[in-house]
C-alpha positions in Angstrom: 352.3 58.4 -129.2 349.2 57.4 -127.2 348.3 61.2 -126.5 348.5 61.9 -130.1 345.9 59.2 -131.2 343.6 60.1 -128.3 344.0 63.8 -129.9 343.4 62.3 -133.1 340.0 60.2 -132.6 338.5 63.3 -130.3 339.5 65.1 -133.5 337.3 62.7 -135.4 334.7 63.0 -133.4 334.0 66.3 -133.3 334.2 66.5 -137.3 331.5 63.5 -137.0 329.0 65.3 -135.4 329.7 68.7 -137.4 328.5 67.1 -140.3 325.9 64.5 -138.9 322.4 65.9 -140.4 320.2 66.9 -138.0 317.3 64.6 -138.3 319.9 62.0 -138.0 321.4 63.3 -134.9 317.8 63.6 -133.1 317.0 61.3 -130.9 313.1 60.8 -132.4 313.1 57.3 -134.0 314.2 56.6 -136.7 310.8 55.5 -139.9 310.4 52.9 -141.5 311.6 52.4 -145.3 307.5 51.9 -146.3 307.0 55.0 -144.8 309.9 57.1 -146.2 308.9 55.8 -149.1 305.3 56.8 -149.1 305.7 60.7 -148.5 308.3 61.2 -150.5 306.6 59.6 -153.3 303.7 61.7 -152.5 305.5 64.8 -152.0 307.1 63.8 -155.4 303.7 63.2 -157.4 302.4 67.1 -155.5 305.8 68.8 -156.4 305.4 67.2 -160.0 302.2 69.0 -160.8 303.1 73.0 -161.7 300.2 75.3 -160.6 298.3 76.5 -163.7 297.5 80.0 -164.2 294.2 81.9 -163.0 292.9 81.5 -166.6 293.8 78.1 -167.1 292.5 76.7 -164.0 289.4 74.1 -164.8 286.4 75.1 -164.1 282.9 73.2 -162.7 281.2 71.6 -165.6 278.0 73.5 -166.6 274.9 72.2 -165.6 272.0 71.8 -168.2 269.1 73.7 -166.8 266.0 71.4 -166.5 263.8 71.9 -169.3 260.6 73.3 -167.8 257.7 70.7 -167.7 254.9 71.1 -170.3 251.8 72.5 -168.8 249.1 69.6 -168.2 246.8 69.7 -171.4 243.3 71.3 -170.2 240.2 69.4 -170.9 238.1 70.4 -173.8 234.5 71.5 -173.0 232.8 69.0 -174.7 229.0 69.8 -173.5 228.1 69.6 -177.4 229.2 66.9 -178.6 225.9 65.1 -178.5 224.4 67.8 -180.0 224.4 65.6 -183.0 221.7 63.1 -181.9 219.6 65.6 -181.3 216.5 65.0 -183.8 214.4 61.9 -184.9 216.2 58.5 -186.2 215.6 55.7 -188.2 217.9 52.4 -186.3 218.8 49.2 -187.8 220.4 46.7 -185.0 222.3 44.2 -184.4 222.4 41.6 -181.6 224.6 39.4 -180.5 222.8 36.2 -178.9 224.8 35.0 -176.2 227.5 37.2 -175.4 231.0 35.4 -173.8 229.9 31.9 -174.6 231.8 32.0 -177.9 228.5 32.1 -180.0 228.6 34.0 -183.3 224.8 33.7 -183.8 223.5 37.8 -185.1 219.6 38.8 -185.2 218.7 42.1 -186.7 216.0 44.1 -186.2 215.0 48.0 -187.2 213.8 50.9 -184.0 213.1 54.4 -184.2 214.7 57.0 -181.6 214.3 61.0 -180.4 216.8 62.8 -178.8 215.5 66.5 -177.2 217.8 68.7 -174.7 217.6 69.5 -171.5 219.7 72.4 -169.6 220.5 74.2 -173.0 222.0 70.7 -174.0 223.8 70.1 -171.1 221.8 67.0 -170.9 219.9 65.2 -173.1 216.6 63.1 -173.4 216.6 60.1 -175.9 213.7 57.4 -176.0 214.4 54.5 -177.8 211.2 52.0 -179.0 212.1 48.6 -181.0 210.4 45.3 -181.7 213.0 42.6 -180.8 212.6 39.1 -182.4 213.6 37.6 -179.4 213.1 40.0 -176.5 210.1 41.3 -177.8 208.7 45.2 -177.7 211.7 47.5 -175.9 211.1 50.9 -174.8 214.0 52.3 -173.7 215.2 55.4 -172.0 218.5 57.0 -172.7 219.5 60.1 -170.1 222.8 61.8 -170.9 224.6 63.9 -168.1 227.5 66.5 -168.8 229.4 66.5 -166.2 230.9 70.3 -166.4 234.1 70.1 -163.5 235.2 66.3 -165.2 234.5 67.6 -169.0 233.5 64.0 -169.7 229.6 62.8 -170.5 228.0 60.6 -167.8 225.4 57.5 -169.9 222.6 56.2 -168.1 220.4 53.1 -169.7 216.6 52.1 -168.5 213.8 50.2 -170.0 210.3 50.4 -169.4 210.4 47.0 -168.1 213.5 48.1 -165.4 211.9 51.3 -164.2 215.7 52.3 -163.0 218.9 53.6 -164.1 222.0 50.8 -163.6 225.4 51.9 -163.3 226.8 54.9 -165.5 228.8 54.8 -168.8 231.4 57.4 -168.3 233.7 59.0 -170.9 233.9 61.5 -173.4 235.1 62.2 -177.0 238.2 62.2 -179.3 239.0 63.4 -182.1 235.4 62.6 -183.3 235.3 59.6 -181.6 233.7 58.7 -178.0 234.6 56.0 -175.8 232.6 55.1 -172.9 233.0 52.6 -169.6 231.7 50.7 -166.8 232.2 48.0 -165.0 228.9 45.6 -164.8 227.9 42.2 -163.7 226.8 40.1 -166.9 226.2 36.3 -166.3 227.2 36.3 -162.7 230.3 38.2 -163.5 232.0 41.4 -163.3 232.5 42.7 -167.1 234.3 45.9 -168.5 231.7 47.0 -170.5 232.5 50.1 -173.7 230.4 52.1 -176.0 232.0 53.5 -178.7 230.2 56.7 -181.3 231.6 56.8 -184.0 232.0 57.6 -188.0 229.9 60.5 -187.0 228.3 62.9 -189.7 225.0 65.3 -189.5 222.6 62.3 -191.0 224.5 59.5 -189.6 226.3 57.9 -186.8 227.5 54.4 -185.4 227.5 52.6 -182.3 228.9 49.6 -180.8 228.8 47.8 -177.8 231.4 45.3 -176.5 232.6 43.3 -173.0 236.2 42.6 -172.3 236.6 39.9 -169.2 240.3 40.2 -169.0 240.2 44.4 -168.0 240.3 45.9 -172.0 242.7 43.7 -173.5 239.9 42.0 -175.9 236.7 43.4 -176.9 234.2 40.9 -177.8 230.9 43.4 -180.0 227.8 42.3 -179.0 225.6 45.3 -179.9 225.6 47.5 -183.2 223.4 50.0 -184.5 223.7 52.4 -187.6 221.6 55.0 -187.5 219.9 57.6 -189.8 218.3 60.8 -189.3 214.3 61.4 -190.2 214.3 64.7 -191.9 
């Protein structure tokens, strides 16, 4: 009886480790749940996905080609466009008293100007003569520079009392309209300082000059003149 039940359980035994699986019957240890877990559920979410035809696989999104950038806008050759004050002209003026002090006091007075070119109009001569009720007999010079490389006019002011250029008015025109700057001291302070031409015809034009103290955000007009050609 004991012989048969030893036969039986070595029996057993060998039946056991037929039919163990393999990765069972290793003797690498054994993972952890977590970890089971994790691959299978990955291998689970890979197998889950059926590979998609040649012509069905996605491709790169297309890439909008950058538009090409607009060429910079070339200067205008504007060596001409004084050619308008070129001639004899009747002035009528306007004054501002006291400029940035808030004063809205106006004197007006009448001048006479010539404009002649020089450099086949690349420059220009204009002398400027005025009685003044309060500063008296002006003669002025006016000498205008083109400046060919910057396309843009170069102003220079003088008196007969002065006997020298100050700083240059710099700009150029628009449209029909010119605009002019430079930065000068006026009552013991630096000033942005603008002449604007403007309303421009072949008998007429205007001028205006103003001072901005806070860099061209306000323009106070201190200087006006409407002039009108001698024929």
């Amino acid at each position: 009886m004991i012989q048969t039940l030893k036969t039986i359980a070595i029996v057993c035994s060998t039946i056991a480790i037929f039919f163990l699986p393999h990765d069972r019957a290793t003797s690498a240890p054994a993972e952890s749940p977590a970890t089971c877990d994790v691959q299978r559920h990955n291998q689970y979410l890979v197998a889950s996905q059926p590979a998609l035809p040649a012509s069905a696989q996605p491709t790169p999104a297309a890439v909008p080609l950058s538009t090409p950038a607009a060429a910079p806008e070339q200067p205008r050759d504007g060596q001409h466009d004084f050619d308008f004050e070129i001639g004899s002209w009747k002035i009528h003026l306007k004054k501002l008293m006291h400029p940035l002090t808030g004063s809205t006091t106006w004197v007006e007075f009448d001048g006479t100007s010539n404009t002649r070119k020089v450099w086949d109009g690349r420059s220009q001569l204009e002398e400027f003569e005025t009685d003044s009720p309060t500063g008296g007999h002006i003669e002025g010079l006016t000498l205008r520079l083109y400046n060919p490389a910057a396309h843009q006019w170069n102003l220079n002011w003088t008196t007969a009392k002065l006997g020298t250029f100050g700083v240059p008015t710099i700009g150029e025109f628009k449209n029909g309209r010119g605009e002019f700057y430079d930065w000068e001291p006026i009552n013991d302070r630096m000033v942005l300082v603008r002449f604007v031409w403007s309303e421009i015809t072949p008998n007429s034009a205007h001028f205006e000059q103003s001072f901005s103290t806070d860099g061209g955000k306000t323009w106070e007009v201190n200087w006006i003149t409407d002039q009108t050609r001698v024929k």
